[in-house]
N, C-alpha and C positions, 0 to 999 in steps of 0.2 A: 964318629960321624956315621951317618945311617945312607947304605947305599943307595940312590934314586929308583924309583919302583914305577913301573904302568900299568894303571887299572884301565881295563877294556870294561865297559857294560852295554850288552844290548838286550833292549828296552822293548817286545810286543808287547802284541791286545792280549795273550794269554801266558805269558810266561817274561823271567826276566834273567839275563846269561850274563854272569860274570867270568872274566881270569886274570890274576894277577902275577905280574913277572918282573923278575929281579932285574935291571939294567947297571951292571959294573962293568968292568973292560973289557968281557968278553962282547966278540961282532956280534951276536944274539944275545935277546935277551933270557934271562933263565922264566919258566913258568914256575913259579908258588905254588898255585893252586886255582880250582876252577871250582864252579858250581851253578847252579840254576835254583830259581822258585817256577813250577809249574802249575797248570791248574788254576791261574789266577781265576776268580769269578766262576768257578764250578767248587774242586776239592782240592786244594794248593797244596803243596810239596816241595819242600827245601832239600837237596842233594849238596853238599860239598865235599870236595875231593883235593888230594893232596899231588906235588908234582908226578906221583908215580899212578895216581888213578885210586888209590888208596880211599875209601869213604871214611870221612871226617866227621861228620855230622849229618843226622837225617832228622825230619819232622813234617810231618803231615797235620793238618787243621782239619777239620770238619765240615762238610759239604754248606752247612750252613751260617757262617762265619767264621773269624777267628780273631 
């Protein structure tokens, strides 16, 4: 069985912030991992990151689409 988990997203005009966190029987929940897309609607940029702040994954798009 897979332990129950909370995804938080928050959603601006220019960017988009996630973190995900482990809820088993400790009083808190444990963080996974966090990360953003910024730049929406100009030069967008993907940062994720792991519970220790660790960068996971990055990607940046093109000013003029992507």
């Amino acid at each position: 069985m897979v332990d129950p988990g909370i995804l938080v997203v928050n959603a601006g005009s220019s960017s988009i912030k996630y973190a995900a966190f482990r809820q088993d029987d400790a009083a808190e929940p444990a963080l996974l991992g966090k990360g953003q897309i910024e730049g929406l609607g100009t030069h967008p940029r993907f940062t994720g990151k792991n519970e220790d702040g660790v960068i996971l994954g990055q990607r940046e798009w093109p000013a003029d689409g992507f």
